[in-house]
N, C-alpha and C positions, 0 to 999 in steps of 0.2 A: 469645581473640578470633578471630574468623572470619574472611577477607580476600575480599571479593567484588572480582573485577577486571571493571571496566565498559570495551569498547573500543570508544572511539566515541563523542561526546560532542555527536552534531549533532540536528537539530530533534526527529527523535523518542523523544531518550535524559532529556529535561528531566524532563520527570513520576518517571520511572521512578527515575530519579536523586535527586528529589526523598524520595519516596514511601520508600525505600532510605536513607536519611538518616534522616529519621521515625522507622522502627523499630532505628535502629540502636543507642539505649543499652540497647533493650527485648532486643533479641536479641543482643546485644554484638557486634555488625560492624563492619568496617573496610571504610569504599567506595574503590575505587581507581580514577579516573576517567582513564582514558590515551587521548591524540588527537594528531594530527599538531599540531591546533592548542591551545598550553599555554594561552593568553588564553580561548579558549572552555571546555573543560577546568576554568578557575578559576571559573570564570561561573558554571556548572552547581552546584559543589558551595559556592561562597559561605559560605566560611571557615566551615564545618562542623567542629565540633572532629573528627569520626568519618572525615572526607573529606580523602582528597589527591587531587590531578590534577599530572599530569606527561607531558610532551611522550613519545609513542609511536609508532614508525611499526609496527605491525602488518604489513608485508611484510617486512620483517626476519626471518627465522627465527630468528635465533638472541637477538634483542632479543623477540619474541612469547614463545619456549620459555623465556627468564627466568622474564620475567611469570608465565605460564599456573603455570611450577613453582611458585613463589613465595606463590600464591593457593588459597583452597580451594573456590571456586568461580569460572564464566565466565558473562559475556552479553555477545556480539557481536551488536554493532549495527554493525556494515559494509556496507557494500555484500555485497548477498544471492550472486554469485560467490565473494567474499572467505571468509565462512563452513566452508568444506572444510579449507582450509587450517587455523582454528584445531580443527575439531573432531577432526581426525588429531591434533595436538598434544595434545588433551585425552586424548584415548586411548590414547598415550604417557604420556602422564604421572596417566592414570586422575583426572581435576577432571570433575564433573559442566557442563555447559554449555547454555548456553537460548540460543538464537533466535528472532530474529520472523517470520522467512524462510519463503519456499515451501522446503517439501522438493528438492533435487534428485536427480534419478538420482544422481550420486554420493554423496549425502549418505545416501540410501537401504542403498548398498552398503558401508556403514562400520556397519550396524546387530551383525554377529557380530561385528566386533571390538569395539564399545563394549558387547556383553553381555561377554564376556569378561571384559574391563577392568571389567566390573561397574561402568560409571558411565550418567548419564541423558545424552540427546540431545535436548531437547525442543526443536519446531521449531514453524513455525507458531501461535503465542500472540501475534501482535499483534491489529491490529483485523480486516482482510481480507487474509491468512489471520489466524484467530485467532478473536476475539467470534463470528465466523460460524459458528465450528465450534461453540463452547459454546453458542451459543444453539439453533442448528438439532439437534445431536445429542439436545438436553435436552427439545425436542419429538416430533420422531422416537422417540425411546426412551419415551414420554409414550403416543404411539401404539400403538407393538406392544405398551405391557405392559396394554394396552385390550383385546388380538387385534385392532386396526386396522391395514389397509397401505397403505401410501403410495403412490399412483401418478401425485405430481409435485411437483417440491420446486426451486421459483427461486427467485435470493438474489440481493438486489444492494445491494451498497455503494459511497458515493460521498465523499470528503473535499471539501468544498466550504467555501466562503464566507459567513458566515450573513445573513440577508437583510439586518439593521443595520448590516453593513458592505459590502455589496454594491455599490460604485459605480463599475462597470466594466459596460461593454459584454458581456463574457464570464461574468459571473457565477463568475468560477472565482482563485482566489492560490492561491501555493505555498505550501502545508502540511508538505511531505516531497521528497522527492529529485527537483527538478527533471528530469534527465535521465531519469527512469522516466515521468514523465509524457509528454516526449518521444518516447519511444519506447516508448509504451504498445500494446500487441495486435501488436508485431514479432515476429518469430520462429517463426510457423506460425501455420496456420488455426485460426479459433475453434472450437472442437469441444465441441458439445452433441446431446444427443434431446431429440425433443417429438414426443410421441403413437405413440412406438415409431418414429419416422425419424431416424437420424442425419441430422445438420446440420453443415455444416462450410461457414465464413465467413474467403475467404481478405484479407490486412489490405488490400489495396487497395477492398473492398468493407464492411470493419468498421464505420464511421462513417455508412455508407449504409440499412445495415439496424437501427433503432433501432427500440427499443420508448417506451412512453410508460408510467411508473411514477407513479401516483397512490400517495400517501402521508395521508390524512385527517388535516385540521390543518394540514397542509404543501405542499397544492397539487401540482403534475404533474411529474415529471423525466425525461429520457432516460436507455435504458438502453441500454448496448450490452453483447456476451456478452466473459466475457474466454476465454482463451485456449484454456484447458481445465478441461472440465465432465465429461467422460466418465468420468477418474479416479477423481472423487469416487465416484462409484458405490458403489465397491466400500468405501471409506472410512466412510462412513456405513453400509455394510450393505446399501445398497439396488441391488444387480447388475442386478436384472431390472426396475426402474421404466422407465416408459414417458417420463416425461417429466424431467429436470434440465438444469436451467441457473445458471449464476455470470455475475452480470458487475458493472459499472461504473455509476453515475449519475453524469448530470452535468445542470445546469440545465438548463433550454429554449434549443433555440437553438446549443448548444455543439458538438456534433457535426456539425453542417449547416459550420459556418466552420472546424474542425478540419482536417473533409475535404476540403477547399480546398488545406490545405497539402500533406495526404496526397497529392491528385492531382497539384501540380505535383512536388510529390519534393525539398520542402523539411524532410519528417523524415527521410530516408535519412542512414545513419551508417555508408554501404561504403563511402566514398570521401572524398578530399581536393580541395574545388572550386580549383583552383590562382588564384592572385592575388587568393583572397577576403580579404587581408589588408590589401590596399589597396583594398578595395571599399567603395562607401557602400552603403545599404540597397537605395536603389532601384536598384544595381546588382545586386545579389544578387537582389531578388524579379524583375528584368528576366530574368536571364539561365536562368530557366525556360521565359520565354514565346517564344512564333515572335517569328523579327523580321518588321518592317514599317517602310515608310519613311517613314508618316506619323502613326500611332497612337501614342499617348502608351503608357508603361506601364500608368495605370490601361486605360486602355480596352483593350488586350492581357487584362489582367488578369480582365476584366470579361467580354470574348469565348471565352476559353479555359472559363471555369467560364460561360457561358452566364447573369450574373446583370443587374442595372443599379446603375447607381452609387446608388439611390436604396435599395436592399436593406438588411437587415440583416446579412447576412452580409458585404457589402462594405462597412460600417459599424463592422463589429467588427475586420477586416484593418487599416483606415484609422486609426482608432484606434491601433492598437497604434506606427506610426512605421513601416512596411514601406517605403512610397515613399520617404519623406525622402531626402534627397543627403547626410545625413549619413553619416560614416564608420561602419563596423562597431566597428571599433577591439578587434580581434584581432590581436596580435602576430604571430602563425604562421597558414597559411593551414588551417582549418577544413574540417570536413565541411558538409554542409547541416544535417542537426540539428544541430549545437553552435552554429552560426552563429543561428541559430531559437530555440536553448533560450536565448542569451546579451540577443536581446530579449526573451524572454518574463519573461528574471530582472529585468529592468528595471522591466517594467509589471506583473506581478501580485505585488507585494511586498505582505505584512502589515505594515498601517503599526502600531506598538508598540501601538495600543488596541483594532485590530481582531478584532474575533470569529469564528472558522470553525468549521464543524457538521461532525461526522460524522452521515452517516442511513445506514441498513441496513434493509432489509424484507427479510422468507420467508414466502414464500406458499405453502403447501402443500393438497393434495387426497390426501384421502384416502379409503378406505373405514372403515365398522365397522358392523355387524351388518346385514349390507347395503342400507346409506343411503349415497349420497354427501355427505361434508363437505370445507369448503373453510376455513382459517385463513391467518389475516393477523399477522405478527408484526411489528413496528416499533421501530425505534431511533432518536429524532433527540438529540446533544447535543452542547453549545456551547462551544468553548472561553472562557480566560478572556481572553488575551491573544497576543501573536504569540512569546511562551515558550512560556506553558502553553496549549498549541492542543489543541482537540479531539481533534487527530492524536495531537497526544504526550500523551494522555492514554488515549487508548484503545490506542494501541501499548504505551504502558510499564508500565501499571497492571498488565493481565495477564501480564506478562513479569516487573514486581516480584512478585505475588503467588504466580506460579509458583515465584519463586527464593526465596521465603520456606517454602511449602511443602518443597520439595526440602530445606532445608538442615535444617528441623527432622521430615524424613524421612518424609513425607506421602504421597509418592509414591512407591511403591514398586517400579513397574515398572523396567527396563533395558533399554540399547538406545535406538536412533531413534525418537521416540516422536512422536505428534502428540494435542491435547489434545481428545482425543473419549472418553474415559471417564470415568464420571458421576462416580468417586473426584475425578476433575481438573474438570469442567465445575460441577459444582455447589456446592462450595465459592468459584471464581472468581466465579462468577455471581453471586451470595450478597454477594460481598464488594464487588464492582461496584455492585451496586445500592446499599449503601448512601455509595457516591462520588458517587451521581447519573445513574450508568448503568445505566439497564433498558430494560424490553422491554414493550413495552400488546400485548398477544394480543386477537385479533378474530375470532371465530368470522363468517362470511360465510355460510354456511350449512349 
C-alpha cells in the first residue's frame, strides 16, 4: 500500500481529498491528511477506512521530514510561500511532490537537484494556475499542428459566487484563501503586451483599468490583468506574440468599490496601525480620511473618492458595516489589510447551501493559410455546496488526477515541471470533462 501525505486540509484540499479516497481501494493507497487544525483534518476524510488525519504543523522541520520520509508520495496545499520548504525536503529524501502554486523563482532553481534525485516537481495544476494551462496549451498546440500562429492569446479566470446564491451588494464570497484575495495584484506592476506594446499597470492603478469580458449565456464580467503575463510567453511557446494577457474576472461593479479601498490604503499590509485594537470600524475607515471639523465620516468618505451617498459604489462600502461604532475586535493591533480582510470574512461567507462558479474564458487570434481567425473558449461550473465549491473542485481534481497519474508512472518527465505537455494536459482534460468540467470552443471568425 502506497502512503499519499496530504498537507493541508482547508477549502481547497476537499474535492481532491475526496476524489483520493474514491480511488483508494482501486489503487491500494493510504490518505494521510495532516493540518494544524485535527477537527478539520477529520472532516475532510470522514472516517474513511483508507484515511487518517492527524494534527501537523508543517514548519516544524523536523515533524514535516518525519512525514515526507514516512510517505511515498506529497501534495502541498499551504500557503504558496510555504511550498519551498517541503519540496527541498522532498528532494532529500527523493518523494515525488504536486502543487497548485505559481512556480517561484526559487522553486524554479531546485529543478537540477529534483532531476537528480530523479523525482517530479509538478506545480501549477490547480484551476488559475492550472485548467488554464491544460486548456489553453491543448489549443495552441491544435493551432501550430494546422501550420497556424497565434498572434494573441487572453485568458481570464474568476472564482465567483454563482448568480442563485448571489445576495450581496458585491457579487463576490470567499472560496479560497481570504488574504490572497486581500492582497491580490500586490507586489509589482501588471505586466502584459497587446499589439506588440508592453504594458505595465502599477497596483495603485490595477482596479482602475478594467476590461469588460462578455461570456455568451453568462452576461458581462470585469477583467483586470494579473501580475504577470509576459513570462508565459515563453511557457507556452509563443516568445514573439504580439499580444498576451492573464488576468482576473470579477462581477460588475466589483472593481470600481475595490478601488476605493486600494485608494485610501486600507489593503496595505507594511505596517502596524497602532491602537487599532481598540478601534471600532468607523474609527479605522476615519482615520484614512483628512480631518474636518464638521463632516461626518460618510461624507469625508464620499469627498475623498469624489462619489454621492446615492452611488453604488458607496452602497456596497455601507453595506459591508465600515462606519459602524462597533469594535473591530482584534486582540493585537493590526495592519490595514488584516483589519479589512477580518470584515470581509464576516460578510462574504458561504452560507452551507450556497453555490459558487468558477468561469474561465481564452480568446485567441490567430492566423492560418492566411485568413485571420479568432476563437473563444469557455469555462463556466458550479459548485455543489460551501465544502465541495467550485474552487475546491477545480483546484483538487487536477492535483488528484495528476497524483494518480504520477504514481501509476504516466508521467514521465523529472524536475520542476509545469502541466503543459499534451502526455499531461490531455488525459487531465479527458478526465475533467467527464466530472462535468469542460470547455464550449467558439470559432468567432
Amino acid at each position: 500500500m502506497k502512503t499519499i501525505l496530504i498537507i493541508g486540509a482547508g477549502r481547497s484540499s476537499s474535492t481532491m481529498i475526496k476524489y483520493l479516497l474514491e480511488h483508494s481501494k482501486q489503487e491500494n493507497w493510504k490518505i494521510r491528511v495532516g493540518d494544524m487544525d485535527l477537527a478539520l483534518a477529520e472532516k475532510k476524510i470522514a472516517g474513511h477506512p483508507n484515511g487518517q488525519a492527524f494534527q501537523f504543523n508543517a514548519l516544524d522541520p523536523e515533524e514535516r521530514k518525519k512525514e515526507i520520509a514516512a510517505a511515498d508520495f506529497v501534495i502541498s496545499m499551504l500557503p504558496a510561500a510555504l511550498h519551498i520548504e517541503v519540496a527541498k525536503d522532498c528532494i532529500a529524501l527523493k518523494k515525488d511532490v504536486v502543487t497548485p502554486s505559481y512556480i517561484s523563482s526559487a522553486m524554479k532553481e531546485l529543478d537540477t537537484d529534483a532531476k537528480k534525485a530523479g523525482i517530479i516537481i509538478l506545480n501549477e495544476i490547480g484551476v488559475d494556475p492550472g485548467i488554464d494551462h491544460l486548456s489553453g496549451m491543448k489549443i495552441i498546440d491544435e493551432i501550430h499542428s494546422k501550420g497556424g500562429t497565434v498572434t494573441a492569446f487572453e485568458s481570464y479566470c474568476g472564482g465567483l459566487v454563482a448568480p442563485e446564491s448571489d445576495n450581496n451588494p458585491w457579487g463576490y464570497k470567499f472560496t479560497w484563501n481570504p488574504r490572497n484575495v486581500v492582497l491580490a495584484g500586490q507586489g509589482g506592476a501588471a505586466q502584459f503586451i497587446r499589439e506588440g506594446s508592453l504594458k505595465y499597470i502599477p497596483y495603485h492603478q490595477l482596479f482602475k483599468r478594467i476590461e469588460t469580458i462578455a461570456i455568451s449565456g453568462h452576461g458581462e464580467f470585469e477583467g483586470y490583468a494579473n501580475r504577470d503575463s509576459l513570462s508565459y510567453r515563453s511557457v507556452y511557446g509563443l516568445e514573439n506574440i504580439p499580444t498576451m494577457l492573464r488576468g482576473t474576472l470579477r462581477k460588475k461593479g466589483y472593481c470600481g468599490a475595490w478601488n476605493a479601498f486600494v485608494q485610501l490604503g486600507c489593503t496595505d499590509d507594511s505596517y502596524t496601525m497602532q491602537g487599532s485594537s481598540k478601534m471600532t470600524w468607523r474609527e479605522y475607515i476615519n482615520s484614512f480620511l483628512d480631518f474636518h471639523p464638521t463632516w461626518t465620516v460618510e461624507e469625508k468618505f464620499c469627498h475623498y473618492l469624489n462619489i454621492g451617498e446615492n452611488s453604488d459604489l458607496y452602497k456596497k462600502i455601507k453595506w459591508l458595516g465600515i462606519f459602524e461604532k462597533e469594535s473591530i475586535g482584534i486582540e493585537k493591533d493590526a495592519s490595514p489589510a488584516q483589519i479589512l480582510q477580518k470584515k470581509l470574512e464576516e460578510k462574504w461567507v458561504l452560507s452551507p447551501s450556497d453555490k459558487d462558479m468558477i468561469v474561465m474564458v481564452h480568446r485567441f487570434i490567430y492566423t492560418l493559410n492566411g485568413k485571420k481567425h479568432e476563437l473563444h473558449s469557455s469555462m463556466v461550473y458550479k459548485g455543489t455546496d460551501d465544502t465541495y465549491t467550485a474552487m475546491s473542485d477545480t483546484v483538487g481534481l487536477p492535483v488528484a488526477i495528476c497524483t494518480r497519474m504520477i504514481l501509476n508512472g504516466l508521467i514521465k518527465d523529472k524536475g520542476v515541471l509545469l502541466p503543459i505537455a499534451k502526455s499531461i494536459y490531455e488525459p487531465v482534460l479527458k478526465e475533467l470533462e467527464t466530472l462535468g468540467i469542460k470547455f464550449e470552443e467558439k470559432q468567432i471568425s
